[in-house]
VEXDREN-2710 file (C-alpha; in Angstrom, 1 decimal):
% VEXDREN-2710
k/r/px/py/pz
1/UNK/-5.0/-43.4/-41.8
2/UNK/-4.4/-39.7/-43.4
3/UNK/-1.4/-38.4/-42.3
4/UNK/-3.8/-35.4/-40.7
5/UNK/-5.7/-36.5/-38.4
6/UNK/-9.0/-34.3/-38.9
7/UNK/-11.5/-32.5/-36.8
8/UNK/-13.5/-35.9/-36.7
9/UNK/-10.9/-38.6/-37.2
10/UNK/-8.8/-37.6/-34.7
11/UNK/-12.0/-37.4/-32.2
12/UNK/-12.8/-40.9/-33.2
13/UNK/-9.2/-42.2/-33.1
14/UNK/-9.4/-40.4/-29.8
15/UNK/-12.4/-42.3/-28.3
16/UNK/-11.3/-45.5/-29.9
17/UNK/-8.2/-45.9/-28.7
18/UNK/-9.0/-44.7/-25.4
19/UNK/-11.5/-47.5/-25.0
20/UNK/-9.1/-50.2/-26.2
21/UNK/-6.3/-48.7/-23.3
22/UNK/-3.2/-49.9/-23.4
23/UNK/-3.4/-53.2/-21.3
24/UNK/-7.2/-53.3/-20.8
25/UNK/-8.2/-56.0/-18.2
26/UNK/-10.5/-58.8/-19.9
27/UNK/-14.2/-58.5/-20.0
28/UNK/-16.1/-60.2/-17.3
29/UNK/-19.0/-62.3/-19.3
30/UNK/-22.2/-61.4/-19.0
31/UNK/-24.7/-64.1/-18.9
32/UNK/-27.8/-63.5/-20.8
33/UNK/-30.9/-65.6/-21.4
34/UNK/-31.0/-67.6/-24.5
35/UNK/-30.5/-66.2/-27.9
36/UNK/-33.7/-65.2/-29.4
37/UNK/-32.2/-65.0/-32.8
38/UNK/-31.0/-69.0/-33.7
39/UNK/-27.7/-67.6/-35.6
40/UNK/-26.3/-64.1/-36.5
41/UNK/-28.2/-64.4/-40.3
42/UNK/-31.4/-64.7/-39.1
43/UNK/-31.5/-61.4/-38.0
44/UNK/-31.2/-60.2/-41.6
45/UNK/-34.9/-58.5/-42.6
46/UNK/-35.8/-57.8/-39.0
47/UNK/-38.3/-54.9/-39.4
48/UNK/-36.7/-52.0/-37.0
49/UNK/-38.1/-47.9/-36.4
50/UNK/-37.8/-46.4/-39.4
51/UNK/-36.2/-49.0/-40.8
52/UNK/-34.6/-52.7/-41.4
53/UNK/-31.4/-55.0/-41.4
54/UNK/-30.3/-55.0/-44.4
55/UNK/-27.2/-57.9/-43.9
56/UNK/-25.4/-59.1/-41.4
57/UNK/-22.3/-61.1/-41.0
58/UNK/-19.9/-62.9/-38.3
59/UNK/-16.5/-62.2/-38.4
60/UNK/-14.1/-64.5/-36.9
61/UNK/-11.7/-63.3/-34.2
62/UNK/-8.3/-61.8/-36.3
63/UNK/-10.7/-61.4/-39.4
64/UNK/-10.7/-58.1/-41.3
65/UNK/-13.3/-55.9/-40.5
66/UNK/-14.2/-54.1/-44.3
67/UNK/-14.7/-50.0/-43.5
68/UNK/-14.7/-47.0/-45.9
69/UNK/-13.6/-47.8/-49.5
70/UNK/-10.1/-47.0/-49.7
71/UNK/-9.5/-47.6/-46.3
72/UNK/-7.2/-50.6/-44.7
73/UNK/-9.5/-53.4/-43.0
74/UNK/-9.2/-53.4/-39.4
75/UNK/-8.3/-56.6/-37.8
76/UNK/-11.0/-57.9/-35.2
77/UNK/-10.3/-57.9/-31.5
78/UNK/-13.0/-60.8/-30.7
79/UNK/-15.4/-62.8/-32.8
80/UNK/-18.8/-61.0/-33.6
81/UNK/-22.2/-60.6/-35.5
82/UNK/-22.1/-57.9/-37.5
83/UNK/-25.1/-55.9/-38.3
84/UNK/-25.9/-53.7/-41.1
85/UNK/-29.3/-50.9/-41.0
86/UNK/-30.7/-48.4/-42.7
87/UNK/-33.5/-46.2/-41.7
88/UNK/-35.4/-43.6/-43.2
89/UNK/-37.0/-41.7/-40.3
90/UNK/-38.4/-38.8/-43.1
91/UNK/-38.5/-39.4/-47.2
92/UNK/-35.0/-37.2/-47.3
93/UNK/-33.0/-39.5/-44.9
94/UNK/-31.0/-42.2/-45.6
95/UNK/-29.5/-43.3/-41.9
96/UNK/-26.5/-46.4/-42.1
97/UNK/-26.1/-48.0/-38.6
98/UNK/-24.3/-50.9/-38.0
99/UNK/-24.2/-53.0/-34.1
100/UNK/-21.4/-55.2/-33.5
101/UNK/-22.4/-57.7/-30.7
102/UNK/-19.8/-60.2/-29.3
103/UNK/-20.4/-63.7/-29.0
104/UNK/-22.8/-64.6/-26.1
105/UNK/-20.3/-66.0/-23.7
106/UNK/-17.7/-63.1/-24.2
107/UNK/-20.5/-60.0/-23.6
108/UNK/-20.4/-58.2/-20.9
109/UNK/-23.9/-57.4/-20.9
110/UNK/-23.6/-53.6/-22.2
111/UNK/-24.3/-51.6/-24.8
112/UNK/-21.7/-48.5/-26.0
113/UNK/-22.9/-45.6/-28.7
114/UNK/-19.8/-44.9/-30.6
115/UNK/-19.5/-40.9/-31.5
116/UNK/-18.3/-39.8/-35.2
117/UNK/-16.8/-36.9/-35.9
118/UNK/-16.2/-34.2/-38.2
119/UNK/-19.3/-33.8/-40.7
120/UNK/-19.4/-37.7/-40.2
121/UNK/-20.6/-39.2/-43.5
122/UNK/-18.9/-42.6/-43.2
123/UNK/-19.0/-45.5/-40.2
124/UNK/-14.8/-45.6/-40.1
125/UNK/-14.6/-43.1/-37.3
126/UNK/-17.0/-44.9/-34.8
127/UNK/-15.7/-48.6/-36.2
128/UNK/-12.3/-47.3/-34.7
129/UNK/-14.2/-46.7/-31.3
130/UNK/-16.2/-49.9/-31.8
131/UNK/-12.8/-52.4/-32.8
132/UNK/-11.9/-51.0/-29.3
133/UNK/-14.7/-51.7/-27.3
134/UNK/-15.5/-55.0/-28.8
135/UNK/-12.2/-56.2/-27.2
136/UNK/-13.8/-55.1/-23.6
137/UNK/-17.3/-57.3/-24.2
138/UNK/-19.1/-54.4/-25.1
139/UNK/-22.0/-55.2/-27.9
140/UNK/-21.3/-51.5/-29.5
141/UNK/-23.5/-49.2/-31.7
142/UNK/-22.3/-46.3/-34.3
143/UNK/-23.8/-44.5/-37.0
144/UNK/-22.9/-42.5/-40.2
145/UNK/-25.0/-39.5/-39.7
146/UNK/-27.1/-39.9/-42.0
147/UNK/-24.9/-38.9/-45.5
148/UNK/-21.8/-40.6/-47.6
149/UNK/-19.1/-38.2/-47.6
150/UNK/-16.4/-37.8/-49.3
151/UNK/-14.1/-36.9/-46.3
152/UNK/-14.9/-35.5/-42.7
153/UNK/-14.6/-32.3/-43.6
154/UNK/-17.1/-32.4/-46.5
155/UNK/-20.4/-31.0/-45.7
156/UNK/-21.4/-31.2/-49.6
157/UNK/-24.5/-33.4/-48.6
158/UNK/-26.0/-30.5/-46.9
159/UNK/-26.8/-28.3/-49.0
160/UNK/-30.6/-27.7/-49.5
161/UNK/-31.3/-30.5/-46.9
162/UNK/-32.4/-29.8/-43.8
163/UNK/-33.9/-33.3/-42.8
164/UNK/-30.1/-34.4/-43.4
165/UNK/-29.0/-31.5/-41.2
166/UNK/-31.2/-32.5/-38.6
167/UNK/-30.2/-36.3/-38.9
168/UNK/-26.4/-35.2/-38.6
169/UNK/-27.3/-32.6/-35.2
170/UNK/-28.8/-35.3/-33.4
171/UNK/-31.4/-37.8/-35.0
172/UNK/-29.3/-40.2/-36.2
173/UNK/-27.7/-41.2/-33.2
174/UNK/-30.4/-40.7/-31.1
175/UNK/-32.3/-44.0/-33.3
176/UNK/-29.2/-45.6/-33.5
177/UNK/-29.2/-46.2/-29.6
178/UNK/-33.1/-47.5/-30.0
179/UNK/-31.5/-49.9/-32.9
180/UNK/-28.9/-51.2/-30.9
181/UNK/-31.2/-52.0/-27.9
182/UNK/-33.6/-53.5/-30.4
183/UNK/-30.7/-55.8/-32.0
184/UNK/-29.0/-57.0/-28.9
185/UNK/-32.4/-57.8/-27.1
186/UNK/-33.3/-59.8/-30.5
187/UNK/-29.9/-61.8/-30.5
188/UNK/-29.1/-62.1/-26.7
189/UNK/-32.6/-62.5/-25.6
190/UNK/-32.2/-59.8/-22.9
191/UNK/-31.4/-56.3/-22.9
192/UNK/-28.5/-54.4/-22.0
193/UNK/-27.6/-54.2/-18.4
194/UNK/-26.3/-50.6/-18.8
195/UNK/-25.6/-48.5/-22.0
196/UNK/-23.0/-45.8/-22.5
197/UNK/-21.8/-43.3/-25.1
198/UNK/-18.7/-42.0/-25.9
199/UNK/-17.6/-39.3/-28.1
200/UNK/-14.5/-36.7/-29.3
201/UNK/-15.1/-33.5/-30.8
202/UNK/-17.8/-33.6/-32.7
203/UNK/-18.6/-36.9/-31.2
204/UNK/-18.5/-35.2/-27.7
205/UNK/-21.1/-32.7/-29.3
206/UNK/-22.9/-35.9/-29.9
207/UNK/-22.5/-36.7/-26.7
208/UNK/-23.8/-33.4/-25.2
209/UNK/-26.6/-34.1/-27.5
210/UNK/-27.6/-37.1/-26.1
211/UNK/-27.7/-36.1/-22.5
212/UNK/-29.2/-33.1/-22.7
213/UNK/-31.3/-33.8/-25.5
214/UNK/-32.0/-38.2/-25.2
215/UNK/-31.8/-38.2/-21.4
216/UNK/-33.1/-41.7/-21.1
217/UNK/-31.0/-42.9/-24.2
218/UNK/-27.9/-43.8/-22.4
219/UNK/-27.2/-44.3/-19.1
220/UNK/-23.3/-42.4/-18.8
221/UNK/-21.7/-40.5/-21.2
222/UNK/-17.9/-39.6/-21.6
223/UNK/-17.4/-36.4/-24.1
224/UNK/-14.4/-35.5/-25.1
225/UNK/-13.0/-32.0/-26.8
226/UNK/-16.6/-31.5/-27.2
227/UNK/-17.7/-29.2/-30.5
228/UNK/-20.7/-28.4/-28.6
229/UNK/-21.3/-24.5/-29.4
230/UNK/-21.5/-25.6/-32.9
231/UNK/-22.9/-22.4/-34.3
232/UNK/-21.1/-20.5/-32.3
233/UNK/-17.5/-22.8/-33.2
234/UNK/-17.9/-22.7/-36.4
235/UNK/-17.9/-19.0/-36.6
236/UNK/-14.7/-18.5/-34.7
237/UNK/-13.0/-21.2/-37.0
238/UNK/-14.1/-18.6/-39.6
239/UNK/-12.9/-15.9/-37.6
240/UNK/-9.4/-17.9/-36.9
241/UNK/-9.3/-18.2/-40.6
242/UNK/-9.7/-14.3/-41.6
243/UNK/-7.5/-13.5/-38.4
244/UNK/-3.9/-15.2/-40.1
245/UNK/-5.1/-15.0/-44.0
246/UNK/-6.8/-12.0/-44.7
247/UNK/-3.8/-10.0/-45.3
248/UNK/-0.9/-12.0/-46.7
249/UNK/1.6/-10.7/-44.5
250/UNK/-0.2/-11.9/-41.4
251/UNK/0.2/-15.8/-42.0
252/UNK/2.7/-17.6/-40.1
253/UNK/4.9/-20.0/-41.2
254/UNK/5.1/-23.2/-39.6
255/UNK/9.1/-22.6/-39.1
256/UNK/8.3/-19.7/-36.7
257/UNK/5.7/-22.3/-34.5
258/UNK/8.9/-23.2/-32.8
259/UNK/9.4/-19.6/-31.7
260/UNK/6.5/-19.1/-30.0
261/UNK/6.2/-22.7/-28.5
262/UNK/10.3/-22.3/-27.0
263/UNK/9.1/-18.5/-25.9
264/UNK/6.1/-20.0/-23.8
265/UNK/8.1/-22.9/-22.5
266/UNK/10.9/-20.7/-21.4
267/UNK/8.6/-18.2/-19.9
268/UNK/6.7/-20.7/-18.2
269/UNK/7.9/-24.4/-18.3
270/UNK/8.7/-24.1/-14.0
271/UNK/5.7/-22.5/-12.8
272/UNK/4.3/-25.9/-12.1
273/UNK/7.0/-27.5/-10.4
274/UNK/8.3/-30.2/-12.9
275/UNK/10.5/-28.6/-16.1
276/UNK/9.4/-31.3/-18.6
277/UNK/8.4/-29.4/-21.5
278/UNK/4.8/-29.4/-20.6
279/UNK/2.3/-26.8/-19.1
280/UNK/-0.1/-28.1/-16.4
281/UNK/-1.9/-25.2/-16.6
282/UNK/-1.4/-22.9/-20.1
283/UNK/-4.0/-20.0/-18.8
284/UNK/-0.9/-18.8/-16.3
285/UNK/1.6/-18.6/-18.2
286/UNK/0.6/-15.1/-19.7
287/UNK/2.7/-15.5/-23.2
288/UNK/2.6/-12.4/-25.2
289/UNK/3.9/-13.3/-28.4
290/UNK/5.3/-9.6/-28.7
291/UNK/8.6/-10.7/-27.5
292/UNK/9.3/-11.8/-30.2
293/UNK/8.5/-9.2/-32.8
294/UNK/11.6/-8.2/-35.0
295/UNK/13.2/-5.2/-34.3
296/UNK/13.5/-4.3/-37.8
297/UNK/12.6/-6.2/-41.1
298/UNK/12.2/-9.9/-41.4
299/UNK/14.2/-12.9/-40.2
300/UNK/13.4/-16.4/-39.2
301/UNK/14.5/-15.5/-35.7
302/UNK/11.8/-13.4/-34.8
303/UNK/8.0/-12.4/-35.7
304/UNK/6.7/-9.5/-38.1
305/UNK/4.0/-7.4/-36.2
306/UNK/1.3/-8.2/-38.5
307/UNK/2.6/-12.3/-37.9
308/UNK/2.5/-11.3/-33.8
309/UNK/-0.9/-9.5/-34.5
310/UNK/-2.0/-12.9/-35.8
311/UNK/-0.9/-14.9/-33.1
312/UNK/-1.9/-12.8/-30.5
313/UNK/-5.9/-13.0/-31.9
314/UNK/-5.2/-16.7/-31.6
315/UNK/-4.1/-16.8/-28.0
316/UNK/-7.2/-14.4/-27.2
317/UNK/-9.8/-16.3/-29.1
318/UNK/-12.6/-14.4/-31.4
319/UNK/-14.1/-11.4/-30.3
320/UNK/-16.8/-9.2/-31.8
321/UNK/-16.8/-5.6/-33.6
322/UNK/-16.9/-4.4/-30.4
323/UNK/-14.4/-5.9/-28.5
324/UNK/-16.0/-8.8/-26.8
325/UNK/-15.0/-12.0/-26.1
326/UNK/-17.0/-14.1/-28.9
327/UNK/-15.0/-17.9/-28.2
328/UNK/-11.8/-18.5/-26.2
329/UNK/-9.0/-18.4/-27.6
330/UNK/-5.8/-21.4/-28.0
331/UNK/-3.1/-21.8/-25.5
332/UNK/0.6/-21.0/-25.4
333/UNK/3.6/-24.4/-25.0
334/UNK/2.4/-26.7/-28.0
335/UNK/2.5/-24.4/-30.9
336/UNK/4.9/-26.8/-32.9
337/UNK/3.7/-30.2/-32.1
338/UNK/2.9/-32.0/-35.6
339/UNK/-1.0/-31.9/-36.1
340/UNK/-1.6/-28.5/-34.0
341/UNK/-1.2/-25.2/-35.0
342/UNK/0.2/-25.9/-38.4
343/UNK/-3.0/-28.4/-39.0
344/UNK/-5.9/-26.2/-37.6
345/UNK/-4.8/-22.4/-37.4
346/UNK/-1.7/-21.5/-39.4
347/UNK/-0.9/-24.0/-42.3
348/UNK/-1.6/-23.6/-45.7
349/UNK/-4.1/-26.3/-45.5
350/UNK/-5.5/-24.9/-42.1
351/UNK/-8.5/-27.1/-40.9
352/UNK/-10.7/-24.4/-39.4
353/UNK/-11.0/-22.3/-42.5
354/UNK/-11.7/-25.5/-44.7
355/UNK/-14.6/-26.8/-42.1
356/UNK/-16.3/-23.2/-41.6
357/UNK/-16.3/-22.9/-45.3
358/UNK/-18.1/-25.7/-45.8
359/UNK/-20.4/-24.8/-43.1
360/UNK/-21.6/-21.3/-43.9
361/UNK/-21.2/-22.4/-47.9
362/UNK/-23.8/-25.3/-47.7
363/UNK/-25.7/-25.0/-44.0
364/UNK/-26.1/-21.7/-43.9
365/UNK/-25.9/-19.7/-46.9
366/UNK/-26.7/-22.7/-49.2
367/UNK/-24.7/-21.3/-51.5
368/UNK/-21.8/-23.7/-53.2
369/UNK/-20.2/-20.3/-54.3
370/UNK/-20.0/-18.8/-50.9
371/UNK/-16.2/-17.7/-50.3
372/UNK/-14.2/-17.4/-47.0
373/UNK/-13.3/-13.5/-47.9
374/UNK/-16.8/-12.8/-47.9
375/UNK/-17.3/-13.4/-43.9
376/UNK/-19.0/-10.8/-42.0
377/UNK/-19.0/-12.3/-38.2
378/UNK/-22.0/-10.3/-37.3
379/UNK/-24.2/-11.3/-40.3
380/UNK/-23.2/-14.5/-40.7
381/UNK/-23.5/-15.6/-37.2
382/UNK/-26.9/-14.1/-36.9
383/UNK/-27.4/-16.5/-40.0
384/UNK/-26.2/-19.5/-38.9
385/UNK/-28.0/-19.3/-35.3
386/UNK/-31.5/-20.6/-37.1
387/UNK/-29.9/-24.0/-37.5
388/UNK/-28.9/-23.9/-33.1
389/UNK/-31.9/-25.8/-32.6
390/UNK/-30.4/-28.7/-34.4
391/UNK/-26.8/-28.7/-33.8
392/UNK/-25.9/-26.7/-30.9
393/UNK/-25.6/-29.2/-27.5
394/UNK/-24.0/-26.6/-25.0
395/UNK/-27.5/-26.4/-22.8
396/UNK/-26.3/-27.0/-19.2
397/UNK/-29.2/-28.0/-18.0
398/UNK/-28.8/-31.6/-18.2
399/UNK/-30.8/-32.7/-15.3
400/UNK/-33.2/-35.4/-16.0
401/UNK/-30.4/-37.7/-17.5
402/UNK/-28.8/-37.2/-13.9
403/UNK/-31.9/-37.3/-12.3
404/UNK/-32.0/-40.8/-13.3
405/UNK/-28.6/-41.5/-12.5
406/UNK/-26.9/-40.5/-14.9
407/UNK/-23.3/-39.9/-14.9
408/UNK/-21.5/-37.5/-17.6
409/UNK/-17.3/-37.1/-17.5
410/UNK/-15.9/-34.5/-19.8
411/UNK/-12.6/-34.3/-20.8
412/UNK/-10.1/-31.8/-22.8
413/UNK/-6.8/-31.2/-23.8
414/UNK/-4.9/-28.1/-22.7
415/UNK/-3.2/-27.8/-25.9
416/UNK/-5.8/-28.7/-28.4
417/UNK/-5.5/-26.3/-31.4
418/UNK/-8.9/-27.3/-33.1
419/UNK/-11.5/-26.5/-30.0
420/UNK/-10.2/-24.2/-27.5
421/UNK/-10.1/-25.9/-23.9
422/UNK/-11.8/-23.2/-22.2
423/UNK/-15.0/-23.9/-24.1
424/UNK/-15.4/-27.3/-22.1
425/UNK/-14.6/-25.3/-19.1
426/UNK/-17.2/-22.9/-19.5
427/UNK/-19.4/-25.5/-20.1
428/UNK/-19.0/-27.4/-17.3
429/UNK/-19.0/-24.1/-15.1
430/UNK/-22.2/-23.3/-16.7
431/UNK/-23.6/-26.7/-15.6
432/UNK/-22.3/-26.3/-11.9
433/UNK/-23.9/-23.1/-11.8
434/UNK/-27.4/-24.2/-13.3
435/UNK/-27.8/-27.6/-11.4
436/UNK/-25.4/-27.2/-7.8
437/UNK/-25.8/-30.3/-5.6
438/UNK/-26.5/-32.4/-8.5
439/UNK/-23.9/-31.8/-10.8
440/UNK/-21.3/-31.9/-8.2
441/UNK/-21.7/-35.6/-7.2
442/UNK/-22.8/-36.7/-11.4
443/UNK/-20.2/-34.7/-13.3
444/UNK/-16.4/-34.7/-13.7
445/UNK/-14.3/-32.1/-16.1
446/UNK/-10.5/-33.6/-16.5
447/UNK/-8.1/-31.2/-18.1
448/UNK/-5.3/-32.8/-19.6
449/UNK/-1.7/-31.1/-19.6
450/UNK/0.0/-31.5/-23.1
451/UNK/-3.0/-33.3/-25.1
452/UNK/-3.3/-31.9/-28.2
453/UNK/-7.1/-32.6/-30.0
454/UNK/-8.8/-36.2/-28.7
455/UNK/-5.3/-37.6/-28.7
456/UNK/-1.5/-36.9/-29.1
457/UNK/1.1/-34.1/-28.1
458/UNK/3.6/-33.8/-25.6
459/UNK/2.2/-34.8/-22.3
460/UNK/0.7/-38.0/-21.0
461/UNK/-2.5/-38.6/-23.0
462/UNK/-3.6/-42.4/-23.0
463/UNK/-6.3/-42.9/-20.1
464/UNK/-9.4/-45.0/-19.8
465/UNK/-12.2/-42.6/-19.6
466/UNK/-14.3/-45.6/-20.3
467/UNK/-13.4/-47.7/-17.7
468/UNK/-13.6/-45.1/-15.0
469/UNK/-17.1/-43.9/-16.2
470/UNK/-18.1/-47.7/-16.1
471/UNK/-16.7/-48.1/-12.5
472/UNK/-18.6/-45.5/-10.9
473/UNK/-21.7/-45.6/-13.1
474/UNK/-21.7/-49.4/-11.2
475/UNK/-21.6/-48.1/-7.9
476/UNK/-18.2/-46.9/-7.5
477/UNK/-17.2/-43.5/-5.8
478/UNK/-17.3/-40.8/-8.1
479/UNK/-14.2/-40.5/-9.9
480/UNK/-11.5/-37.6/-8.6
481/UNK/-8.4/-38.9/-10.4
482/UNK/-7.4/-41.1/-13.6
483/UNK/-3.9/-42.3/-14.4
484/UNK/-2.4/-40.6/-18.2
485/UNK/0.7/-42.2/-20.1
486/UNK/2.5/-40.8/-22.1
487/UNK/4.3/-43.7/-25.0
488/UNK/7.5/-43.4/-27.1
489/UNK/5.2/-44.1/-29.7
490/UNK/1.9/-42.8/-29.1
491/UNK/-0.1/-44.1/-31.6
492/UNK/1.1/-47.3/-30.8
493/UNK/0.4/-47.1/-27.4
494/UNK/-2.9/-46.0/-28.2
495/UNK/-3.4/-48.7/-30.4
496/UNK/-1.9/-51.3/-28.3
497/UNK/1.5/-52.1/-30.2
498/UNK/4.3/-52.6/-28.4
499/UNK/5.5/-49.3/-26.8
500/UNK/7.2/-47.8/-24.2
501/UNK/5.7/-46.0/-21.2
502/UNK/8.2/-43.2/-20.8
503/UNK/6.1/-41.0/-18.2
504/UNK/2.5/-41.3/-16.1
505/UNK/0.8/-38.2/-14.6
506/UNK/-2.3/-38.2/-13.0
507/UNK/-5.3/-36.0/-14.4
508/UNK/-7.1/-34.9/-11.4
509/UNK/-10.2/-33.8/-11.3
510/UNK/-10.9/-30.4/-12.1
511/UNK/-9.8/-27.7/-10.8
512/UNK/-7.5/-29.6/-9.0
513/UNK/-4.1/-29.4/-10.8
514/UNK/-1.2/-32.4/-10.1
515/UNK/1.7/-31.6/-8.0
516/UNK/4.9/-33.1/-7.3
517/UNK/5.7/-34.0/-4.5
518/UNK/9.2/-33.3/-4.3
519/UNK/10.2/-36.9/-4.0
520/UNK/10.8/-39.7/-6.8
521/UNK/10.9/-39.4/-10.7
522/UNK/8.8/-36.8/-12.1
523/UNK/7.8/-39.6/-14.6
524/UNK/5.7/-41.6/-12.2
525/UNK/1.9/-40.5/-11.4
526/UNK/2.5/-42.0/-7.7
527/UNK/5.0/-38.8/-6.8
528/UNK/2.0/-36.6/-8.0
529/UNK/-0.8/-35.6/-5.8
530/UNK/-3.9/-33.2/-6.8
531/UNK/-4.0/-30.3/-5.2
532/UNK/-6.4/-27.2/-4.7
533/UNK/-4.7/-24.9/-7.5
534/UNK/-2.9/-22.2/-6.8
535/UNK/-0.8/-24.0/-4.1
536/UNK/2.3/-25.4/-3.7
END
């Protein structure tokens, strides 16, 4: 995997990895009727919407699973049939979908959607999310948006496109699901039971998408960092992007992350309770990066005021010629963690200039020649709100997929540097507000202290979103806690290498906010209880 986990990958690493857990409990076998289909081949030519199979093949437990060109196999978790598409829902699209389904006797009888991420353009991110589920009993479902591309961050395939712009917003995966419940009814001879989706970033916009947009499509949905204000995202990327390298001496260097992250810590590490390097809550600590401007000249101790002027946009978020509050801006105590700051806002590689470049070059200006220094927020947002229709998912009216039980659990990192947090909090508020009664007993948000975007970063940030939307989508209370580790080795944690569990914390749901209790290890979720916030 790239040593920089994008906007995308990281989402789908994210989801993946979240499914897998770290000691997930076997699948329970689902028994279906008999297999329509007599063996995984004859499924090859089946005549789909839109569309065919084009190949399929079974793949032996421990057998390496082939995914983008250039990229490692991935070794199976169980035995499956694997199932390759391609549909053509207009004369401009071009739609790859591949279903995984698990041998008869090891399904559990559901269906999961696999989110991409990023500008997609490849099945690698929702394969990670797939490998994982597989290993549950899940027959699984993912898409490459509709495009080949050369990275997640390329949005090259747009330009002059608009069917493939549409296929990318939303089209692609809301066929996928219908090809998935068409495969697994032809090879099981039923279909499935229940059917989920799950998504980071820009696979929790895709996941916003589909409830809101597909409500009878899936029957829960987790979303996760979700970029759903796409229009609106991209914009303040670009805005991010102008803030720090518009004027040379406004950049930061990565060396002087540390200051502001050890300035926020020691100005608010204990106003949670627990000194651990973590903050449960970044919107009270109140950093103002001023403290640290130099008192005169330059020095690796302290910030130049046009450097504090940059950080303090970031902390505030983008605002408008006139002052307003455009998107919300990042939060203080994680500044330095590797793939935050220096990967999204401040680096010289900084993802959010790179992926709103591509956007306004080839979606919205369709111009390959468009540059970053020529951004004008007004203009080009105005601009870039004709393509809303297709790739914005932050309406909050998501009623009729909970009027027929749905059940939708968002998640987001405190200390994601890509999408700011409060954006899923507004989102969620938004739906509250819109839908009362009905969104109160369907719909969970879980902040999570210390997670930087999908995955990573200092705090506990392994948990089984999955698993808990499965357990109450089945009849189980609705969910108003999950259990977060934290590894010596998060990625293999994540992955399910051996690791060490060095600390739990509970991630309550929100507002609640965890609280010690004043008695055992600070490490152990079961000395934490959730509490109204604000108190002791």
């Amino acid at each position: 995997m790239n040593r920089i986990l994008h906007f995308g990958a990281l989402g789908a690493v994210a989801t993946a990895l979240l499914v897998s857990g770290s000691n997930p409990e076997p699948a329970a076998a689902f028994t279906p009727a008999a297999p329509a289909a007599d063996s995984c081949a004859a499924l090859t030519g089946m005549a789909l919407a839109n569309g065919k199979i084009v190949k399929t093949e079974q793949v032996a437990k421990g057998g390496m699973v082939s995914t983008k060109e250039g990229t490692p196999g991935l070794p199976s978790q169980a035995a499956f049939c694997r199932v390759y598409a391609e549909l053509s829902p207009t004369p401009r699209s071009k739609i790859k979908v591949e279903v995984w389904l698990p041998v008869s006797d090891a399904w559990n009888g559901k269906l999961l959607g696999a989110g991409n991420g990023g500008y997609g353009g490849s099945m690698l991110l929702p394969q990670l999310t797939m490998q994982g589920a597989l290993g549950k009993g899940y027959a699984t479902v993912g898409t490459d948006m509709g495009h080949i591309g050369t990275a997640d961050t390329d949005a090259k395939w747009a330009l002059n496109e608009p069917e493939r712009i549409i296929d990318f917003g939303h089209r692609a995966n809301h066929l996928a699901s219908g090809v998935g419940k068409a495969v697994i009814a032809a090879y099981y001879g039923s279909a499935p039971k229940a059917a989920y989706f799950q998504g980071c970033s820009d696979g929790g916009r895709e996941a916003l998408m589909e409830a809101q947009r597909y409500p009878e499509d899936y029957d829960a949905i987790v979303a996760g960092a979700p970029a759903n204000a796409w229009t609106r995202l991209m914009t303040a990327f670009m805005a991010d992007d102008r803030a720090v390298f518009s004027r040379p001496e406004s950049a930061i260097p990565n060396a002087k992350l540390k200051l502001l992250q050890d300035a926020a810590i020691a100005q608010c590490d204990a106003k949670d309770g627990v000194k651990d390097g973590v903050l449960d809550d970044p919107r009270q600590c109140g950093f103002d990066p001023v403290v640290l401007q130099c008192k005169a000249g330059d020095n690796a101790s302290c910030l130049t005021a046009p450097q504090v002027t940059a950080a303090r946009a970031l902390y505030r978020g983008a605002v408008d010629a006139k002052g307003r509050k455009f998107f919300p801006g990042y939060m203080p105590g994680a500044e330095a963690v590797p793939g935050a700051w220096d990967v999204w806002l401040t680096g010289p590689k900084a993802q959010h200039g790179i992926f709103a470049g591509e956007f306004f070059r080839y979606m919205v200006h369709s111009n390959a020649d468009w540059q970053n220094t020529a951004f004008n927020m007004a203009r080009d947002y105005a601009a870039a709100r004709r393509l809303a229709s297709a790739l914005d998912s932050d309406n909050p009216d998501v009623g009729p997929f909970l009027k027929r039980g749905g059940k939708l659990i968002l998640y987001h990192g405190w200390n994601d540097a890509a999408i700011a947090p409060e954006n899923t909090i507004d989102y969620y508020q938004a739906v509250q507000k819109r839908l009362g009664t009905a969104a109160k007993s369907s719909v969970r948000l879980f902040m999570v202290p210390g997670m930087s975007h999908c995955l990573a970063g200092p705090g506990p940030n392994t948990f089984d979103a999955l698993g808990t939307l499965d357990k109450w989508r089945q009849g189980g209370p609705a969910p108003e806690a999950m259990t977060a580790t934290k590894f010596d080795n998060d990625l293999f944690g994540y992955l399910g290498f051996p690791a060490k569990a060095v600390r739990t914390r509970p991630l309550c749901a929100f507002p609640k906010v965890a609280r010690w209790t004043g008695k055992g290890s600070t490490d152990e979720a079961a000395n934490f209880t959730c509490v109204a916030p604000g108190k002791p």
